[in-house]
C-alpha positions as a Markdown table, in Angstrom:
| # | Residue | x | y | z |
|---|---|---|---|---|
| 1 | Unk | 6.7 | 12.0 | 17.6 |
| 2 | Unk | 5.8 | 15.0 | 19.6 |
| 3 | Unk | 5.5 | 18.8 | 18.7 |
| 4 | Unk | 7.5 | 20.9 | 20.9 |
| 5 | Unk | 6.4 | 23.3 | 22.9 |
| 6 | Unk | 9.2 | 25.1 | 23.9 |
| 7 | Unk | 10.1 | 25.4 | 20.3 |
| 8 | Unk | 6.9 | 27.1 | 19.3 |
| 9 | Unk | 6.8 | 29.2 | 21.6 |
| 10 | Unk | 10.4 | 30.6 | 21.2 |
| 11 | Unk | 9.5 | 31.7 | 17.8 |
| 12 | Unk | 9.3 | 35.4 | 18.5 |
| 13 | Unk | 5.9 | 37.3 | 18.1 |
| 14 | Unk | 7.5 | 40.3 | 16.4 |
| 15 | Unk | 7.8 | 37.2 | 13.5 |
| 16 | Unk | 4.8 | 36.6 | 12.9 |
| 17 | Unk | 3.6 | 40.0 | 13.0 |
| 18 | Unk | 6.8 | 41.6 | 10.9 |
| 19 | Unk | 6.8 | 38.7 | 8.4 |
| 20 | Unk | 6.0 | 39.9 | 4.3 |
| 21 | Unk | 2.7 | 38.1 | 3.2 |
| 22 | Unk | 4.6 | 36.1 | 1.2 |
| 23 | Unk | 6.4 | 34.2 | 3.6 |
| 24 | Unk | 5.4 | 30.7 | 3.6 |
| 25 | Unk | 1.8 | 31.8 | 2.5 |
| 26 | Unk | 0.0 | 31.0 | -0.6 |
| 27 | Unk | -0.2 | 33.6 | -3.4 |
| 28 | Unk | -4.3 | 33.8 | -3.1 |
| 29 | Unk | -4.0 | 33.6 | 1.2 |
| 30 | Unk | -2.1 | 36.7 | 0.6 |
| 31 | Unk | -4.6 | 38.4 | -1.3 |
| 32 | Unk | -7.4 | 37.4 | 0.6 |
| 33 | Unk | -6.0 | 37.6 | 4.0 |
| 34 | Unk | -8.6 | 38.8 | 6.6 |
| 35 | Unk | -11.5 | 39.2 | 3.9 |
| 36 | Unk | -14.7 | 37.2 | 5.1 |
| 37 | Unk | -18.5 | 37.4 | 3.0 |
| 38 | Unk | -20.4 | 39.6 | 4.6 |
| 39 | Unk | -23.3 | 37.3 | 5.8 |
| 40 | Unk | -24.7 | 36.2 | 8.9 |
| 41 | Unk | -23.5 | 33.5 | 10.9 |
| 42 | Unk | -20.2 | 32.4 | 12.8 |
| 43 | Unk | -17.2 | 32.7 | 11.1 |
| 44 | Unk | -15.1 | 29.4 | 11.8 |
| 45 | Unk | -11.0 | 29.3 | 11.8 |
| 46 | Unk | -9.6 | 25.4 | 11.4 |
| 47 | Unk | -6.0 | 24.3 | 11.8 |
| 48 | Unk | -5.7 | 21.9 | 8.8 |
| 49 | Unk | -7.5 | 20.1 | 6.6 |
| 50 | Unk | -9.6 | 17.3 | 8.4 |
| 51 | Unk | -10.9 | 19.8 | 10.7 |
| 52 | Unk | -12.0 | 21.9 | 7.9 |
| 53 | Unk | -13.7 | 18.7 | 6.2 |
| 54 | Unk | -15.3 | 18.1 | 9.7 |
| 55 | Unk | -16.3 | 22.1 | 10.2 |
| 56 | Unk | -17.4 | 22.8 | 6.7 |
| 57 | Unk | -19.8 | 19.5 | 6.7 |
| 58 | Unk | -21.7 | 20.7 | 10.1 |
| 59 | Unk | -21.6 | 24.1 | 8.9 |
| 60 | Unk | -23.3 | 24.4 | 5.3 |
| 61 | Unk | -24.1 | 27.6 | 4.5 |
| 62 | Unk | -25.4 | 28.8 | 8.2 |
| 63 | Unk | -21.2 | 29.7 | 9.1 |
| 64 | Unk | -18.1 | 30.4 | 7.3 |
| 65 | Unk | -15.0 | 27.8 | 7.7 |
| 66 | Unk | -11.5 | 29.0 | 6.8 |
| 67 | Unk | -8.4 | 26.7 | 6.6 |
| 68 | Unk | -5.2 | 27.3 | 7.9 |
| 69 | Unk | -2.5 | 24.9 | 6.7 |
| 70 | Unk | -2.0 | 23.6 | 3.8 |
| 71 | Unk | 1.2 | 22.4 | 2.3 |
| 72 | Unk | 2.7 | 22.5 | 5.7 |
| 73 | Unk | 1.4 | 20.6 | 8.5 |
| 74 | Unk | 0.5 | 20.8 | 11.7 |
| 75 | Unk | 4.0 | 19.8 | 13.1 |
| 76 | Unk | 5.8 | 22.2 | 11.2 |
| 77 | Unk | 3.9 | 24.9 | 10.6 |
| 78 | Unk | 5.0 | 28.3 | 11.3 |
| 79 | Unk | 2.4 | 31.2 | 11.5 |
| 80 | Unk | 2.6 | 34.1 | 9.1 |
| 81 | Unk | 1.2 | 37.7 | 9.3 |
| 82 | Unk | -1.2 | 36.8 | 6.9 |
| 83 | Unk | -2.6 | 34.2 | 8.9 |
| 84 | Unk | -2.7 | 36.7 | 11.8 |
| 85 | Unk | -5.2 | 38.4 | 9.4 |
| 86 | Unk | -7.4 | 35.8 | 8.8 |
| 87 | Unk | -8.0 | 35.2 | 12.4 |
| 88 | Unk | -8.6 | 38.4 | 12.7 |
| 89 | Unk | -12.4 | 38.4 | 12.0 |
| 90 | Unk | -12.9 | 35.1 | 13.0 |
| 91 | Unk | -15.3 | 34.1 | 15.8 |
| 92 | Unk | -14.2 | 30.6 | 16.6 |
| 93 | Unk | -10.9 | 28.9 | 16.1 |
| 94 | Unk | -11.0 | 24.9 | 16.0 |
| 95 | Unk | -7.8 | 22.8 | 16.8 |
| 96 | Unk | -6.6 | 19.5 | 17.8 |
| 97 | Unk | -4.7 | 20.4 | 21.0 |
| 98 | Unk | -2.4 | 17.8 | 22.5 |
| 99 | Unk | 0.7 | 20.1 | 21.7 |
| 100 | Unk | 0.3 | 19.9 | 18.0 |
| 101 | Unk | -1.2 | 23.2 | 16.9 |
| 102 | Unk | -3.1 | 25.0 | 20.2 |
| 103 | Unk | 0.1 | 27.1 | 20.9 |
| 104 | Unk | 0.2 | 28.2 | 17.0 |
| 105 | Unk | -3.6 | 28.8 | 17.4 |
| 106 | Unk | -3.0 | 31.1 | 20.4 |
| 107 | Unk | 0.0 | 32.7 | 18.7 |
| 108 | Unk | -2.4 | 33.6 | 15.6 |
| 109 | Unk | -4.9 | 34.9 | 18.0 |
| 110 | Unk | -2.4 | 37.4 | 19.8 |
| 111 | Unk | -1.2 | 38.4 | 16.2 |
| 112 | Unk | -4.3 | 39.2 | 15.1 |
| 113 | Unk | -5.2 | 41.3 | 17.9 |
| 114 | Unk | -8.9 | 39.5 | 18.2 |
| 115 | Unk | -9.3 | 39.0 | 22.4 |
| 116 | Unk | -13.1 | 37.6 | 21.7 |
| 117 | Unk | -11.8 | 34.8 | 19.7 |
| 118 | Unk | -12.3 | 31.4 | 21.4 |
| 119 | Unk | -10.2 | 28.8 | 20.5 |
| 120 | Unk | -11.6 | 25.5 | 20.7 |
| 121 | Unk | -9.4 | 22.1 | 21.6 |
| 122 | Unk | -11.0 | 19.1 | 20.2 |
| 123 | Unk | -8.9 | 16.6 | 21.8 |
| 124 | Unk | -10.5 | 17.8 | 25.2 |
| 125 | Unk | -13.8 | 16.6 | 24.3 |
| 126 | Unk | -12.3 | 12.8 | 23.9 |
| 127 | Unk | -12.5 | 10.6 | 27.0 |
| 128 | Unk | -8.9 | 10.7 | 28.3 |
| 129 | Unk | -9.2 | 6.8 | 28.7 |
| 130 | Unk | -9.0 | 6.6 | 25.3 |
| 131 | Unk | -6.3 | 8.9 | 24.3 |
| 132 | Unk | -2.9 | 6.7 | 23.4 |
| 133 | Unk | 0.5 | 8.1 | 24.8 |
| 134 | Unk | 2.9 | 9.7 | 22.3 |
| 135 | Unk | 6.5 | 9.3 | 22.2 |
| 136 | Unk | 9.4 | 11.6 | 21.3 |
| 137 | Unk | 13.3 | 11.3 | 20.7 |
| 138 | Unk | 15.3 | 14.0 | 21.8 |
| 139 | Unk | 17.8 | 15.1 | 24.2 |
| 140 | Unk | 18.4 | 15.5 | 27.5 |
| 141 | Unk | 21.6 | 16.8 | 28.1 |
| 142 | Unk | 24.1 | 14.2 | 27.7 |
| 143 | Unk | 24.4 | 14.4 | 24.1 |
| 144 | Unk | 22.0 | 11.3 | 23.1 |
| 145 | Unk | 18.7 | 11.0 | 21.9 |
| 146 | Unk | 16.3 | 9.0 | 24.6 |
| 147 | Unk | 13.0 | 7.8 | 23.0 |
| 148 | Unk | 10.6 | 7.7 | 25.7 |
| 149 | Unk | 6.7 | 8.0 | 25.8 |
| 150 | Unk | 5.9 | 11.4 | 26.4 |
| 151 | Unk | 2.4 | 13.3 | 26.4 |
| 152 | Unk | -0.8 | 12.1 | 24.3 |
| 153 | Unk | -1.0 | 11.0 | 20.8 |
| 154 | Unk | -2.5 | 13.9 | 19.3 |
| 155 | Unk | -3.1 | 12.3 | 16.1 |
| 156 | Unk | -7.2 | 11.3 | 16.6 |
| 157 | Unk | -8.7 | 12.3 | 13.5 |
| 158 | Unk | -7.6 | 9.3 | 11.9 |
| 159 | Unk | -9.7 | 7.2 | 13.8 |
| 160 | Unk | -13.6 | 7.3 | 12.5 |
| 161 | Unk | -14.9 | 7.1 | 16.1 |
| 162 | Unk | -12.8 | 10.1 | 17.7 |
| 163 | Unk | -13.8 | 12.5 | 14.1 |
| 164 | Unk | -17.2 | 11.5 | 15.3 |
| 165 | Unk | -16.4 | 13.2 | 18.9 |
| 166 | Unk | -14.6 | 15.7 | 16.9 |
| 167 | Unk | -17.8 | 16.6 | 14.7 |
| 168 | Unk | -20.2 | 16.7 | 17.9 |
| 169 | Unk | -17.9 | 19.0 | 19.6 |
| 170 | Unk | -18.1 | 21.5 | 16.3 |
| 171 | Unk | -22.0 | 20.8 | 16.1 |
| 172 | Unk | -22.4 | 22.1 | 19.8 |
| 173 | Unk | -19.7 | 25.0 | 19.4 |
| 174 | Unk | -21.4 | 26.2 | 16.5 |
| 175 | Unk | -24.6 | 25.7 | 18.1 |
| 176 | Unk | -23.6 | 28.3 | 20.7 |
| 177 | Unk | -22.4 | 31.0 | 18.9 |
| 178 | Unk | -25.7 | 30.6 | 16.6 |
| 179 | Unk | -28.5 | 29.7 | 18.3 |
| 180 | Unk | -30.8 | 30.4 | 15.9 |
| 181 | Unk | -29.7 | 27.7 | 13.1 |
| 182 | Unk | -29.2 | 25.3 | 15.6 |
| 183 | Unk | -31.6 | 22.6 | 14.2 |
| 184 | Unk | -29.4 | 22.5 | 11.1 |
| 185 | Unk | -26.3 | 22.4 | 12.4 |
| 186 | Unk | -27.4 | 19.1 | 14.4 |
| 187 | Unk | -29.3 | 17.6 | 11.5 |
| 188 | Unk | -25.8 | 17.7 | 9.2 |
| 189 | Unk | -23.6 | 16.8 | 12.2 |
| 190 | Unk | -26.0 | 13.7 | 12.3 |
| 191 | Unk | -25.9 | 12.9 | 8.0 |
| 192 | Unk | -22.4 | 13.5 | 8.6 |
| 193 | Unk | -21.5 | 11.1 | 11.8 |
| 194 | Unk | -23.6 | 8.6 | 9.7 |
| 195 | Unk | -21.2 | 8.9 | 6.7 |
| 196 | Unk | -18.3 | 8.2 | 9.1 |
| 197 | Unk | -19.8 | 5.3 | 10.7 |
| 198 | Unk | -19.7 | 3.8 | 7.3 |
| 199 | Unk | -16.2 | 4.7 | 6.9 |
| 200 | Unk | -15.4 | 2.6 | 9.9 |
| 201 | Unk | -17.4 | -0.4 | 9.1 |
| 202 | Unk | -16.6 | -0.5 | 5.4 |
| 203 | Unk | -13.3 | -0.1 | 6.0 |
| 204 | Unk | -13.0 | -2.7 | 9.3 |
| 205 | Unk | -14.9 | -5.0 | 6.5 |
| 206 | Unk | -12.2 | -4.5 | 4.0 |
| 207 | Unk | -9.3 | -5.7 | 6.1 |
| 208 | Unk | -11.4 | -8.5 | 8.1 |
| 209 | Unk | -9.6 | -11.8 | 7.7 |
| 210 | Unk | -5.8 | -10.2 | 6.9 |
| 211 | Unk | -4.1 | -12.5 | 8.7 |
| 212 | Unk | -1.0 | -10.7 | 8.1 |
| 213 | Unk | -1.8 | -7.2 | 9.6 |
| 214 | Unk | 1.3 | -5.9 | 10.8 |
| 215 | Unk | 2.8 | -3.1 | 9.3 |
| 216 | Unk | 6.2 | -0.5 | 9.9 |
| 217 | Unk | 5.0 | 3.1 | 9.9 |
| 218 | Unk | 6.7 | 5.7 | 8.9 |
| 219 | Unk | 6.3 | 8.4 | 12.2 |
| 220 | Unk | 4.2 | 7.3 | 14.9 |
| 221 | Unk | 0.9 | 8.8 | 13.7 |
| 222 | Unk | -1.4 | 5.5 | 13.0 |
| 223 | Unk | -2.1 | 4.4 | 16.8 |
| 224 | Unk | -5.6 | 5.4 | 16.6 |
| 225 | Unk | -6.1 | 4.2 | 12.8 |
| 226 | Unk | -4.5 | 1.2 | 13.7 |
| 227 | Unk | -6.8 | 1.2 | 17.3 |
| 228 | Unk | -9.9 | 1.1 | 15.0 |
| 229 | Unk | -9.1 | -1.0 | 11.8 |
| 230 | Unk | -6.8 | -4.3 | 14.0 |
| 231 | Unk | -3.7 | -3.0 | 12.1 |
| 232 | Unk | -0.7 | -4.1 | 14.0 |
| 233 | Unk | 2.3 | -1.5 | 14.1 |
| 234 | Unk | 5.3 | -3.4 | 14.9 |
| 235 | Unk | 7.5 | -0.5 | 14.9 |
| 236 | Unk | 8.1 | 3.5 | 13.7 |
| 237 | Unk | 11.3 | 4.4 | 10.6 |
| 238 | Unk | 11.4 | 7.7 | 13.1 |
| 239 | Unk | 10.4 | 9.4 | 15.4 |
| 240 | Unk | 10.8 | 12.5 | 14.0 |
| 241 | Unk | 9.9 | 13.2 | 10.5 |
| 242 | Unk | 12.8 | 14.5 | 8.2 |
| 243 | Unk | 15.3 | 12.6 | 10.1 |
| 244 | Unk | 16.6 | 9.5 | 9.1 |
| 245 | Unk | 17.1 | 5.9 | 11.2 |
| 246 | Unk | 20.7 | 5.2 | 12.0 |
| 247 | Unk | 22.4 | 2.1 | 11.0 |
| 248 | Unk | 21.3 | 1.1 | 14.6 |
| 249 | Unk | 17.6 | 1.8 | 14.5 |
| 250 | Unk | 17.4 | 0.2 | 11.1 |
| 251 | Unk | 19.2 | -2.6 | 12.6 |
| 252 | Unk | 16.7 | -3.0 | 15.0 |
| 253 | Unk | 13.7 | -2.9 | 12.5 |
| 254 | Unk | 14.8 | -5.2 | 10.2 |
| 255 | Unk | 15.0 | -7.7 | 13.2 |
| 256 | Unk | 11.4 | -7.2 | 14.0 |
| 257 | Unk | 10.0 | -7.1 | 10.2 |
| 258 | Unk | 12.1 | -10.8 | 10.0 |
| 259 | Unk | 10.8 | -12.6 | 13.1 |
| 260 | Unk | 9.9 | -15.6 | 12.5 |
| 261 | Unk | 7.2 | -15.4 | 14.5 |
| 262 | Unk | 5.5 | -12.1 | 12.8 |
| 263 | Unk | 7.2 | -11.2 | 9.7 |
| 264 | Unk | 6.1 | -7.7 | 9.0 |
| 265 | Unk | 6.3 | -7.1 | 5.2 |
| 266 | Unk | 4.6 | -4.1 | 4.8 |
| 267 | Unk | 6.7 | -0.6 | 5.4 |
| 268 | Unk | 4.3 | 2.4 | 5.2 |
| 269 | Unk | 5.1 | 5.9 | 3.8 |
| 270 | Unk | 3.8 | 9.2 | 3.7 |
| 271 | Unk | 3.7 | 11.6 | 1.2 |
| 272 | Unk | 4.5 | 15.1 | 2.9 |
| 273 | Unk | 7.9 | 13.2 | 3.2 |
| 274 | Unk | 8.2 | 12.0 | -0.3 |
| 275 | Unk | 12.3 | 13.1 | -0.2 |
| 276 | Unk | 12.8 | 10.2 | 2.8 |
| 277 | Unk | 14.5 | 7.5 | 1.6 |
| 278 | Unk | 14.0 | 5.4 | 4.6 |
| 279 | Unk | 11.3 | 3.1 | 3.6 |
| 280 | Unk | 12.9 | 2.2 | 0.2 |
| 281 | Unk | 16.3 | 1.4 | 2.1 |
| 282 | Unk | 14.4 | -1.0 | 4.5 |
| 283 | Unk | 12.7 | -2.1 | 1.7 |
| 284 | Unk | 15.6 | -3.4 | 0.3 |
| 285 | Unk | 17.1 | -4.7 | 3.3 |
| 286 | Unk | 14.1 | -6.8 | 3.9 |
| 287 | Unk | 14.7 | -8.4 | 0.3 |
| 288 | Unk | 18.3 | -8.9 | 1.0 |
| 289 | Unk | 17.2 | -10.7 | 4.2 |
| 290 | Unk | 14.9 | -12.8 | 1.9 |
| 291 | Unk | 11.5 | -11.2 | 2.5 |
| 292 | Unk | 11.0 | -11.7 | -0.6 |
| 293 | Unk | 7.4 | -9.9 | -0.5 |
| 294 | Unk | 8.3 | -6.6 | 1.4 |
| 295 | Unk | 6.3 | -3.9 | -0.2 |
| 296 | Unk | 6.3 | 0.0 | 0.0 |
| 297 | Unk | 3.0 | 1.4 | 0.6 |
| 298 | Unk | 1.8 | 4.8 | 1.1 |
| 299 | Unk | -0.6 | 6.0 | 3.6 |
| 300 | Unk | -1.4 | 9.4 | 4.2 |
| 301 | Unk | -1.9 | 10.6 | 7.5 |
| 302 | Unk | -3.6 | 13.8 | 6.3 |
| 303 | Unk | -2.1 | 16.7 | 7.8 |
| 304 | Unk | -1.3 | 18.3 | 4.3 |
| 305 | Unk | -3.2 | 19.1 | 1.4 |
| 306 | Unk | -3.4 | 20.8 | -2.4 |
| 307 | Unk | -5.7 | 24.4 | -2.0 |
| 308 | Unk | -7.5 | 23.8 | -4.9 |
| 309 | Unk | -8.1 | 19.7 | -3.3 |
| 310 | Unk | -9.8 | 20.8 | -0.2 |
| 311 | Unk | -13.3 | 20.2 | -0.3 |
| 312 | Unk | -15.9 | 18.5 | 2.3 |
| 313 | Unk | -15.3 | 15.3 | 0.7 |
| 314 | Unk | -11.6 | 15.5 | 0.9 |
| 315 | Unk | -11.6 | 13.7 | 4.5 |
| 316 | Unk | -13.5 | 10.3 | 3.8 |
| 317 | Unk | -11.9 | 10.4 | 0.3 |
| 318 | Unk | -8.4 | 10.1 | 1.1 |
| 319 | Unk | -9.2 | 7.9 | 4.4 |
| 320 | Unk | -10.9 | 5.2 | 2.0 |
| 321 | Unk | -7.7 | 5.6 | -0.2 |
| 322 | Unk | -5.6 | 4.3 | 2.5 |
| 323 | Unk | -7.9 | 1.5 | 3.9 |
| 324 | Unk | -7.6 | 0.6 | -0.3 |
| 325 | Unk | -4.1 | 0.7 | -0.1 |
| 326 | Unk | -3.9 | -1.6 | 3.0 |
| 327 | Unk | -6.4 | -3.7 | 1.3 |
| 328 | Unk | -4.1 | -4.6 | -1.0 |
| 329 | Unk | -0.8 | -4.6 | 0.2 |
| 330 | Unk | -1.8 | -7.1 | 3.3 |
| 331 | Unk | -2.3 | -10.8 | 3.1 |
């Protein structure tokens, strides 16, 4: 599933500039909006939440890291004028890139009015060799959806090893901007690279010997997770979050999850799309089909979280919650 450009940036500016700071904002961004402490040190913009975990753990108290998006991610985000604010008096804006949030980065930047604000895209700092190709459904003209690979996966933070070249990146930026403070900065980008090359090994011990590792996803976000922790994805429920598999696509899935070969029993949903009904249905039809073990699981992919959740923690937290969940739902 891939962000579209040309969407994005059809969203007029006079939107985001116009729009009451109420609209699509949290009550306390709203009240807040623009305000930073006044103390030295850089003051750090992120996209969403894993990039704040990442930013706030290399920055202790030497910078300042604000989140954007919170209840909204990073596909369907839509900037407000209170976010326009908040970049504002920022000096450094951190983002994936990829197409899934650099053009809503830039459109924040032009709102605000701040020219000296850099905006930094992580995914440039990964070797290309190891970036995974995306896909996307949509259409070109004759009235039917082609899925087709298309771009880069943009979804690396939920691989330990590319949040690693993800921290670095934000130790050296950082570093930059604040000379000064620069042995701290690389002394907790090191506690914290050393936290997340537990993550991968405990976790890559947790699912060794799963002879059963294949799983349906429910958007194709988990290449990288997958990459790292030997999880086979036998297939996507769409390729477009919101919209539902036709009888044809479903058709199609159920045939893989019931190969003979590599029955797939596990069907993997994510809770920013808690209203999809997708997973349950091939649930069932996997049961009908006499699957008799199908399970629903739920792994999140992180692009949303609670305000009042968001803390440095939040990161390893929720990706030890999934490699739990996997833990238990595979064979």
């Amino acid at each position: 599933m891939r962000t579209s450009r040309v969407l994005v940036l059809l969203i007029p500016l006079a939107l985001l500039i116009a729009c009451a700071p109420g609209c699509g904002s949290k009550p306390e961004d709203a009240k807040n909006a623009g305000k930073w402490p006044d103390k030295p040190g850089p003051k750090v913009v992120v996209s969403f939440a894993p990039l704040y975990c990442f930013a706030a753990a290399v920055a202790g108290d030497d910078a300042t890291v604000r989140n954007v998006m919170t209840s909204t991610g990073p596909h369907d985000f839509t900037p407000t004028k209170d976010d326009a604010k908040l970049v504002a008096g920022a000096d450094l804006f951190f983002c994936v890139g990829l197409e899934l949030d650099e053009d809503k980065a830039g459109m924040m930047k032009t709102g605000s009015g701040n020219e000296k604000l850099k905006i930094v895209q992580l995914a440039a700092r990964v070797d290309p060799n190891k970036l995974l190709e995306g896909s996307c459904n949509h259409d070109h003209g004759d009235g039917k959806a082609h899925d087709h690979k298309h771009g880069h996966d943009p979804h690396l933070w939920l691989s330990p090893d590319h949040a690693i070249t993800f921290v670095n990146a934000i130790r050296d930026e950082l570093k930059a901007a604040d000379p000064s403070r620069a042995a701290g900065y690389d002394s907790r980008a090191a506690a914290y690279v050393a936290k997340l090359e537990k993550l991968k090994a405990d976790g890559q011990a947790l699912l060794k010997g799963k002879k059963d590792n294949r799983i349906v996803t429910f958007h194709d976000a988990l290449g990288y997770f997958s990459e790292c922790y030997n999880i086979e994805i036998r297939g996507v429920l769409t390729q477009q979050p919101g919209q539902e598999p036709d009888s044809k696509e479903l058709k199609k899935l159920i045939a893989i999850c019931t190969d003979a070969n590599k029955p797939t029993r596990v069907v993997a949903v994510e809770p920013q799309y808690s209203t999809s009904t997708s997973g349950e249905t091939l649930r069932k039809e996997l049961l009908a089909k006499g699957l008799t073990d199908a399970v629903l699981v739920e792994l999140d992919t992180l692009e949303t979280v609670k305000p009042d959740e968001l803390k440095v923690e939040w990161y390893e937290t929720k990706m030890r919650a999934n490699l739990d969940v996997l833990a238990k739902a595979l064979k």
